[in-house]
C-alpha positions in Angstrom: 222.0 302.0 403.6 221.8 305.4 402.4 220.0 308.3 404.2 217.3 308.5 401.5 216.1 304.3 401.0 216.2 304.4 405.5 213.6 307.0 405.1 211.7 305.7 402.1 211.2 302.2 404.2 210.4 304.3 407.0 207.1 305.4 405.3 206.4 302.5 403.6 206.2 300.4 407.0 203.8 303.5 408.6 201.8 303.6 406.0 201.2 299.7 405.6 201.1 299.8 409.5 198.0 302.2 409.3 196.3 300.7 407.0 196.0 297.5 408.8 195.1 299.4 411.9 192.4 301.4 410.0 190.9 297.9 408.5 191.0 296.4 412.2 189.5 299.7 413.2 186.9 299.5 410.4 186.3 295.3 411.3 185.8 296.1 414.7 183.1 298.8 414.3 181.8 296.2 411.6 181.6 292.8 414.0 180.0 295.5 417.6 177.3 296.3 415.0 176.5 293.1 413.8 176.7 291.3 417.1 174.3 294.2 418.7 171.5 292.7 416.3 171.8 289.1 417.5 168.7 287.4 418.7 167.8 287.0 422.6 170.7 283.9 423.3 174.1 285.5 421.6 172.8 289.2 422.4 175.2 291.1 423.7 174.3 291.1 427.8 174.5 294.3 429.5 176.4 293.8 433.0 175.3 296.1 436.1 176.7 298.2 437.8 176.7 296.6 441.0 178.9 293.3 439.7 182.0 296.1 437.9 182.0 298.9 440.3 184.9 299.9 438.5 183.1 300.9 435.5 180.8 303.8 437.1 
């Protein structure tokens, strides 16, 4: 494979690799603001400090 068509796939793949990262990025930004509207039973639950210590 010639030096040229090695680096022409190169970029194709990044490029197709960042746009599905920027769509999942997008999605999940997406889904965390739909899910922090849900009503009282499948709202998001806020857990204290005192159960994850490691999250102070």
């Amino acid at each position: 494979m010639p030096k040229d068509d090695l680096k022409e796939t190169f970029i194709k793949t990044f490029k197709a690799v960042a746009v599905i990262y920027a769509c999942l990025l997008v999605l999940f930004f997406i889904i965390s603001a739909v899910t922090d509207k849900l009503p009282k039973p499948y709202h998001k639950r806020t857990i204290s400090a005192e159960v994850t210590p490691w999250l102070k």
